[in-house]
C-alpha positions as CSV (number, residue, x, y, z in Angstrom):
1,X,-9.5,4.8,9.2
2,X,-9.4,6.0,12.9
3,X,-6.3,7.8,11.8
4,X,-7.8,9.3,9.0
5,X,-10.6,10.6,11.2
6,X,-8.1,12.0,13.4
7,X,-6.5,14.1,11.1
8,X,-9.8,15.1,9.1
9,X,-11.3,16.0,12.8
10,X,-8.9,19.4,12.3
11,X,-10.6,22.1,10.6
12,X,-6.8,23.0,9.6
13,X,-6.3,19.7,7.8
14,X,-9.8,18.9,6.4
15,X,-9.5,22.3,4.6
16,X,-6.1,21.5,3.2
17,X,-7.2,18.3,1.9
18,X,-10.2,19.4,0.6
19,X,-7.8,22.4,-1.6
20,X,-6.0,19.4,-3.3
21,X,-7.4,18.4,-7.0
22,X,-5.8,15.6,-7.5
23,X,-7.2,12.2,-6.6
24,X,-3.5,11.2,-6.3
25,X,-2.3,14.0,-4.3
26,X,-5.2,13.5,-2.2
27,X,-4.2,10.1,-1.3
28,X,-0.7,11.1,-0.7
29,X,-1.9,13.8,1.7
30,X,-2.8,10.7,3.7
31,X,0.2,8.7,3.6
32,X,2.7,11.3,4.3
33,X,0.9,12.8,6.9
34,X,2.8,12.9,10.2
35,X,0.3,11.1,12.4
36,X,0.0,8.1,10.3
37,X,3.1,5.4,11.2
38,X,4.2,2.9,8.8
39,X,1.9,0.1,9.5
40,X,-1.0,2.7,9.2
41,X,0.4,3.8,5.9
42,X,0.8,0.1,5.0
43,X,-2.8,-1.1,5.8
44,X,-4.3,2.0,4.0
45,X,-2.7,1.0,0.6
46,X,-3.1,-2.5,1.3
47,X,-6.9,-2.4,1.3
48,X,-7.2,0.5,-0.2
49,X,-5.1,1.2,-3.2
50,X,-4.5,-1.5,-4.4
51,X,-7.5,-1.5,-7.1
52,X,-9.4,1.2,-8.6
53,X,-12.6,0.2,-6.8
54,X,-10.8,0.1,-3.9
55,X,-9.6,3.1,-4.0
56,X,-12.9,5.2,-5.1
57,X,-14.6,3.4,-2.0
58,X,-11.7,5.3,0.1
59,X,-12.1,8.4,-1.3
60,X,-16.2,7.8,-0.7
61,X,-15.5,7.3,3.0
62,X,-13.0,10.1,3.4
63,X,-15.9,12.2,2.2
64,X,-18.4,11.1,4.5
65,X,-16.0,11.4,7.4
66,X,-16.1,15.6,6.1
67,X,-19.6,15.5,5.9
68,X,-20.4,13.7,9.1
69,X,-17.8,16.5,10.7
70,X,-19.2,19.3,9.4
71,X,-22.6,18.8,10.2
């Protein structure tokens, strides 16, 4: 998640994620991202998207990451 931060932390990228509709695309914004490596990539599906729940409770934190930013 620090490497989600990071790249939500840039006006730039926090406005082009927020532009994306879908839920999948979102996710993807994540994982192709230039700053994440492999194992970051790997870890973030791994405890992430691997169930629906799972996955929701990411998307939850990604938004209170944007909110706690743009405070």
């Amino acid at each position: 998640m620090n490497k989600v931060q990071l790249i939500l932390e840039s006006p730039t990228e926090r406005s082009k994620y927020k532009k994306i509709d879908s839920e999948d695309d979102r996710l993807a914004f994540f994982c192709n991202h230039f700053i994440m490596d492999d194992m970051s990539v790997r870890l973030i599906k791994r405890r992430y998207l691997l169930s629906k729940r799972h996955r929701e409770a990411f998307i939850q934190s990604i938004d209170e990451i944007i909110e706690k930013l743009e405070r």
